[in-house]
N, C-alpha and C positions, 0 to 999 in steps of 0.2 A: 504494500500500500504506500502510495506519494504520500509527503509529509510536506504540511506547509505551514509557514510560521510567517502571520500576519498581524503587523505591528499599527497600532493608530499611530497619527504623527504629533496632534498637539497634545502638551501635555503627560506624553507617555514619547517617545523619542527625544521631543525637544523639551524645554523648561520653555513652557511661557507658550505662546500663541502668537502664529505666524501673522495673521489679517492684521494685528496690533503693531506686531512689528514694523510692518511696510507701512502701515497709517504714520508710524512716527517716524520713519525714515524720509517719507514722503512731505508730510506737513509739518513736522517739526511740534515739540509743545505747543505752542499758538496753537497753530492749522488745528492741531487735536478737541483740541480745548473748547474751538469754536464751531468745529462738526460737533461735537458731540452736543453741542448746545441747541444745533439744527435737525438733531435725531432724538431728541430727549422725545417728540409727539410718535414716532414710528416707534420709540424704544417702548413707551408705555402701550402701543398699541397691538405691539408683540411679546412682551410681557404677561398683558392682561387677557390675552389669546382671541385676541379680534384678525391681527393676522399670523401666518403661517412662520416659523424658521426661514426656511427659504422666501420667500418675501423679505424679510427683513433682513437677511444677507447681500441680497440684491439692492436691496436699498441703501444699505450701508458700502459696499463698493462703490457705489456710483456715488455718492456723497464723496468716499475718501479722493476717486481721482476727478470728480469735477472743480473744473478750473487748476489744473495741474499741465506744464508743459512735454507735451511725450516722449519728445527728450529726451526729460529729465526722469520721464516714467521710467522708461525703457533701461536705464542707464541703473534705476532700482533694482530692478526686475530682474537683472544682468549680472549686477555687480555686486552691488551693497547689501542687499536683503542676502542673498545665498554665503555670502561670507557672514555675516552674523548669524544666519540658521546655521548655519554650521558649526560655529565655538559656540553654541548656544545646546548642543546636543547633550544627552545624558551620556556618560561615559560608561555607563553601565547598561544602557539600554544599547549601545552601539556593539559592548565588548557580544551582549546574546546576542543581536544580531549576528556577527562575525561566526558568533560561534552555530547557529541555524544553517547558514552557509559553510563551514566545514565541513557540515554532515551531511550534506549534499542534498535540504531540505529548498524548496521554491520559498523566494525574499518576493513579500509583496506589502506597501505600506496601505494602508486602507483609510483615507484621509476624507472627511468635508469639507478641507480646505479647497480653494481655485489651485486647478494645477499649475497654472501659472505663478504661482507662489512657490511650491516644490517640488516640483520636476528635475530642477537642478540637483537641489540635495540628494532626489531619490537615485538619479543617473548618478550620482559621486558616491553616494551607498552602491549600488550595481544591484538594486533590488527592481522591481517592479513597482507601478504604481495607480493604485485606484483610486479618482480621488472627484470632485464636485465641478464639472466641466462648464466653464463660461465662455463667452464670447472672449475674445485677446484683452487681458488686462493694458496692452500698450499701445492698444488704436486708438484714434480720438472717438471722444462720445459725440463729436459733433457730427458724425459723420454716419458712427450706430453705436445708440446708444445701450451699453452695459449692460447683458442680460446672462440669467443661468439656462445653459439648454437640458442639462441632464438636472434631475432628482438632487436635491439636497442630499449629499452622502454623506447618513447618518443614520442610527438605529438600526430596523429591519432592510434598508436600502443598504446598508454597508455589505449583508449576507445575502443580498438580490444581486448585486453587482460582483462578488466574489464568485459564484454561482456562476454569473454569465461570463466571466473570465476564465474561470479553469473549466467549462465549459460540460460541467458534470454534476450531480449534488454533493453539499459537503458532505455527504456518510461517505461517498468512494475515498476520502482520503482522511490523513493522521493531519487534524488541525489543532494548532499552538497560536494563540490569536492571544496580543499585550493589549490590555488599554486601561484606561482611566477615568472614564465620565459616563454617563447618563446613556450619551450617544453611541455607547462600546457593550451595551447592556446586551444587545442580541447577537451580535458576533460571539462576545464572551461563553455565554450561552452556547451557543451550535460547535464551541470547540471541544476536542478531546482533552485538551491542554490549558484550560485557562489561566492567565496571569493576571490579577487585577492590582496593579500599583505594583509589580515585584518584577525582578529580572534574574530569579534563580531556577530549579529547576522544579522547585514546590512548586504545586496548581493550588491557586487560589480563584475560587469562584466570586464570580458578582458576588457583591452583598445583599441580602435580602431586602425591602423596602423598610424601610424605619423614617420616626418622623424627623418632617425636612423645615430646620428653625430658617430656613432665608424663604423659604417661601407664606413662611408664617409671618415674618416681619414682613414683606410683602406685602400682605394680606389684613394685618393692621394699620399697617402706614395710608393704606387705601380705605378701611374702613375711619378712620380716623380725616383724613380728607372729604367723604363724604358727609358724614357725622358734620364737618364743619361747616361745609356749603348747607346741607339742611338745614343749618339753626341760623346761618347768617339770612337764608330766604324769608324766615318769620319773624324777623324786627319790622319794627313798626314802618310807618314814610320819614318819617323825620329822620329817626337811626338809619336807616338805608341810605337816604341822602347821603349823611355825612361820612356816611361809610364808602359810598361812592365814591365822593370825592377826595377821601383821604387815598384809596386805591388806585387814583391817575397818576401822584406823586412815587407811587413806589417803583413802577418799573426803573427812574432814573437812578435809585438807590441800591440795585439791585449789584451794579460792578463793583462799588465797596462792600456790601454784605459780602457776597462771596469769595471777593478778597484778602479779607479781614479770618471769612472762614478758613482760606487755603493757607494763610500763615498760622493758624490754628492750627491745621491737621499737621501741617510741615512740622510744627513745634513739638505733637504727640509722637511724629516719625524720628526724632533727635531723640526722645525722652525714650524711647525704645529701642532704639542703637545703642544711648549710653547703656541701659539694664545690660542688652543682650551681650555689648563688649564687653561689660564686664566678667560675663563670663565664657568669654572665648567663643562664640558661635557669630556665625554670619558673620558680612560687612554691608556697609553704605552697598546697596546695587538696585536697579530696576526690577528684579526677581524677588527678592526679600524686600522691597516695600509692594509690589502686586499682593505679594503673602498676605501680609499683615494689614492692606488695606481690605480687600476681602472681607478680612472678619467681620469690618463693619457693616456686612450682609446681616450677621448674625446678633445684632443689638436690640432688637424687641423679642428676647424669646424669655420665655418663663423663666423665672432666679437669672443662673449665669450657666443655663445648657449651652446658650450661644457660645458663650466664650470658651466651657469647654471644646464644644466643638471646633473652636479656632485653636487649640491646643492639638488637638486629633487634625485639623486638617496643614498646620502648618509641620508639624512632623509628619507626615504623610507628603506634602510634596514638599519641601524645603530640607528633612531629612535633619532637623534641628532635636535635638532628646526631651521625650516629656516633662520629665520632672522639673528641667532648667525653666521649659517656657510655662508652667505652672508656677514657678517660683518667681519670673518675672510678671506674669500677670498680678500676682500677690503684692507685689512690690509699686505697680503701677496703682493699684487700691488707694494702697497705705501713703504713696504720695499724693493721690490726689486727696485723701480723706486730711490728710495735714494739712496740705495749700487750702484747701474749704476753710478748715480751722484758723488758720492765717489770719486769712482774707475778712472772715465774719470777726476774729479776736480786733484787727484794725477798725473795721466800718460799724461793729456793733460792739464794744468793749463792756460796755454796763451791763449789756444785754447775756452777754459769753461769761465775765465775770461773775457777776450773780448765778446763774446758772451752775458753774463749777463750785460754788461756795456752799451752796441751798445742795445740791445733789452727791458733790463726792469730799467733804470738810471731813467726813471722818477718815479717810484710806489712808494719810500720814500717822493718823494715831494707833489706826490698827497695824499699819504693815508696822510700826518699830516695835513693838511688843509681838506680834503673831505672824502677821501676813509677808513679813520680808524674810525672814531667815524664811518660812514655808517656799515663797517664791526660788528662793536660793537653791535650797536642795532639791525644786522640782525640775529648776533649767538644769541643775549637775546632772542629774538622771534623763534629762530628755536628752542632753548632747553624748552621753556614753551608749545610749539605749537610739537614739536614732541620729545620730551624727551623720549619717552618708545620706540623708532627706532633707537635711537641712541645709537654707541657701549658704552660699557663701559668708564669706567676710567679704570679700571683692563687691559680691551685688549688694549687699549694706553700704560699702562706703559709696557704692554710686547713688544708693537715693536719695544723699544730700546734694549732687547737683541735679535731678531727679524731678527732684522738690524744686527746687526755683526753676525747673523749667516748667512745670506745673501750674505755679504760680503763674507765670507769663500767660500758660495756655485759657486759664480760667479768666483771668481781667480781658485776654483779648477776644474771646469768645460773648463776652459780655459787651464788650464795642456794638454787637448784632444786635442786640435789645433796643443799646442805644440809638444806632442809628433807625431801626424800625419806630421807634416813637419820634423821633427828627423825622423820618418820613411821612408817617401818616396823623400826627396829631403835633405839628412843630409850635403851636400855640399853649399846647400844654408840656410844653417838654421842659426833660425829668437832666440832675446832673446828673456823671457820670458814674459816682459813686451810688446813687440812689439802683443806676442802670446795673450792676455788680450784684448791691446787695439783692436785687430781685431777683439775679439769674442765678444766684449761690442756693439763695432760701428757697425757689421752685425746683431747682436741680437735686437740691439734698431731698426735698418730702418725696418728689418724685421717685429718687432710689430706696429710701428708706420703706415707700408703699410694695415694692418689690412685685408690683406692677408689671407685666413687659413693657419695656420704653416709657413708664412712667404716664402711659394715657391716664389726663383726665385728671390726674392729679396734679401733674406738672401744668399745664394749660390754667386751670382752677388756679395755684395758687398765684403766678402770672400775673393772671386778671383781677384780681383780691388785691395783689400788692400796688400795680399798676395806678388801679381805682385809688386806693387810698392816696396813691401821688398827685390827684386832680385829674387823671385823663377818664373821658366818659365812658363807663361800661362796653360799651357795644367797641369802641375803637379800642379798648383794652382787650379784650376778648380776641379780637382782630390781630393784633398785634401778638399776642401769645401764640394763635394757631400759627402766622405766617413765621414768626420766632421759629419753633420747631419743624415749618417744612423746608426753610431754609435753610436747617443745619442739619440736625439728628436724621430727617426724612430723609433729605438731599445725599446724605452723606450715604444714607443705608441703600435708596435706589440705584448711588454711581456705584455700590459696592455690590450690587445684585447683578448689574451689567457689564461689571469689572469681570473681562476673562470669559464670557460664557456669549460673545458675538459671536466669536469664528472658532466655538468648544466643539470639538469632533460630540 
């Protein structure tokens, strides 16, 4: 019996995702930044399953090369993309290749990507290749415009087209099929040899269906949008008015808010290098921030299953050790629950003061007589008894810069409030500091309600603090829901879309 070992390419071959790549090699961050701001309507409308995978492939190529010189397409397509796909490769995914081919098995990659994309690779591999056939990625659209002629290849089309390639069904032959997503589920399946995520010679099958927290935060992030246009439709005429016209002013405010956001996330991206340098894993790259932005797929899910699950999936493809990135997630808490505590000890002192006086005045009296020597001899016993789970010293001494970058990230994350009430109610607008303590005191109730993403709570307390500042109900209320689609929502939709356009 032939023996054939059929590998997916994104994500399982390569790290990272080819269409992503030529978009950035093509349009540079800019160009990026600004398609993707002209597909956010086609992204939710593929998303929300109004249209098809392939529809929204097709639409997203044509966005990446319209108004591009061909050129300079061509000269990508040539040059530049196939030398990055290729240092871009798993060195371990290449070595089983290699080694499939020794043993005199058929190389075929089985791609959704445009062959136009890897074709080169797969010719410099000497494998074969099936993959989601377009019109020439390098003709002008002016001329014909950008379309798929074959089937989106992916899922059950990946084992329709293998099928009609080796020209037999798969039982005639011994099939060893690698992949890594959603879209590799039925090849997986129909192989004798399945590898899911692994490149040794154990078969590891698909995993069975379990619940999926991004599609869940998803799913609240939209019902949470809806929920908000419903109650903005039943204010009165008057409150409508003024809601109206508080709502012309905001598009103009819209390139700072999100500016203001992207130094924010950039600062979370620092504060997660410093953790993870300090304990020897990853560096600064394009691949390890894809990882780690991701997770923020998984931020409305019940407790913190999301974040485990960004534990589970960034050692799974980053290849980082659980325990560490459990111990830096920990560590990210404990910095930001300090910087809160800062931030609220500065802007609320009487308020924090008191509080610590009224609630914990006795713990100096007890721990010098009881609770300190007890405390004493239970850390002796926790570091002989589980010393090899416990973090470092290294990631200790990073959360004191950790902590002021923290700090930075929460004051400027609160600029957003600010400028949201300078945009829609600049006759009632609030100081800066007023803007802080709002977004600390609705952020803290919001996690403490343990809520997914704090619906409801976070929003409420918003509007509650808002109000007491002088701004009218209705335009508080406003301002709280756009507050969170602006950030939290924003951040969790680019990170649903992050990676899964051009996902085999």
């Amino acid at each position: 019996m032939t023996s054939v070992a059929a590998f997916d390419f994104d994500g399982t071959l390569l790290r990272g995702d080819c269409l992503l790549l030529f978009h950035g090699l093509l349009k540079g961050r800019v160009g990026v930044a600004v398609d993707w701001m002209r597909l956010l309507p086609a992204l939710l409308a593929w998303k929300s399953g109004c249209r098809s995978t392939a529809w929204f492939k097709q639409h997203y190529l044509r966005t990446i090369i319209a108004g591009t010189d061909v050129q300079r397409r061509r000269y990508v397509l040539e040059h530049e993309l196939p030398q990055h796909l290729l240092s871009g490769l798993r060195p371990e995914a290449v070595a089983r290749l290699r080694w499939h081919g020794q043993q005199g098995h058929r190389l075929v990659i089985v791609s959704a990507s445009p062959r136009d994309l890897i074709g080169g690779v797969a010719r410099e591999l000497q494998t074969e290749l099936i993959a989601t056939e377009t019109s020439p990625l390098g003709g002008d659209p002016q001329d014909r415009p950008l379309q798929l002629i074959s089937a989106n290849c992916k899922g059950a089309e990946k084992v329709r087209r293998l099928e009609a390639w080796l020209g037999q069904p798969l039982s005639e032959f011994e099939l060893h099929a690698y992949g890594d997503s959603k879209g590799d589920r039925e090849l997986l399946q129909a192989a004798d040899h399945p590898h899911w995520r692994q490149f040794t010679a154990a078969v590891r099958a698909y995993p069975p269906a379990r619940f999926k927290p991004r599609g869940f935060a998803a799913t609240l992030g939209l019902v949470l949008l809806s929920l908000a246009v419903s109650g903005l439709g039943r204010l009165d005429p008057t409150s409508r008015q003024l809601l109206l016209q508080a709502l012309h002013r905001f598009p103009t405010f819209l390139p700072a808010i999100y500016g203001v956001l992207a130094v924010a996330y950039l600062g979370r991206y620092w504060r997660w290098r410093l953790l993870l340098g300090a304990e020897g894993i990853g560096c600064w790259s394009l691949e390890d921030a894809r990882g780690w932005f991701s997770g923020f797929a998984l931020t409305a899910t019940p407790g913190k299953l999301g974040e485990l699950s960004r534990v589970a999936d960034l050692h799974q493809h980053l290849g980082y050790p659980r325990a560490l990135l459990l111990h830096v997630f920990l560590a990210e808490r404990l910095c930001d629950m300090i910087a809160v505590g800062l931030w609220l000890l500065v802007l609320l002192p009487s308020i924090v003061v008191g509080w610590v006086v009224a609630h914990v005045s006795w713990i100096p009296l007890v721990a010098s007589f009881v609770g300190l020597p007890l405390l004493l001899m239970l850390g002796n016993w926790c570091r002989k008894r589980w010393r090899h789970h416990l973090p470092s010293g290294a990631l200790a001494r990073a959360c004191l810069p950790a902590t002021a970058v923290s700090l930075g990230i929460w004051g400027c994350e609160s600029l957003i409030l600010w400028l949201l009430v300078q945009a829609l109610s600049p006759e009632h607008g609030i100081d800066l500091s007023i803007a802080i303590r709002t977004y600390l005191l609705s952020g803290t109730a919001g996690m403490l309600s343990s809520i997914p993403g704090g619906i409801g709570v976070n929003e409420a307390t918003t509007t509650l603090l808002l109000h007491q500042a002088g701004i009218p109900a209705a335009l508080a209320f406003c301002i709280a829901v756009l507050r969170r689609l602006c950030t939290v929502w924003s951040i969790t939709g680019l990170a649903i879309g992050q990676g899964l356009t051009g996902k085999d």
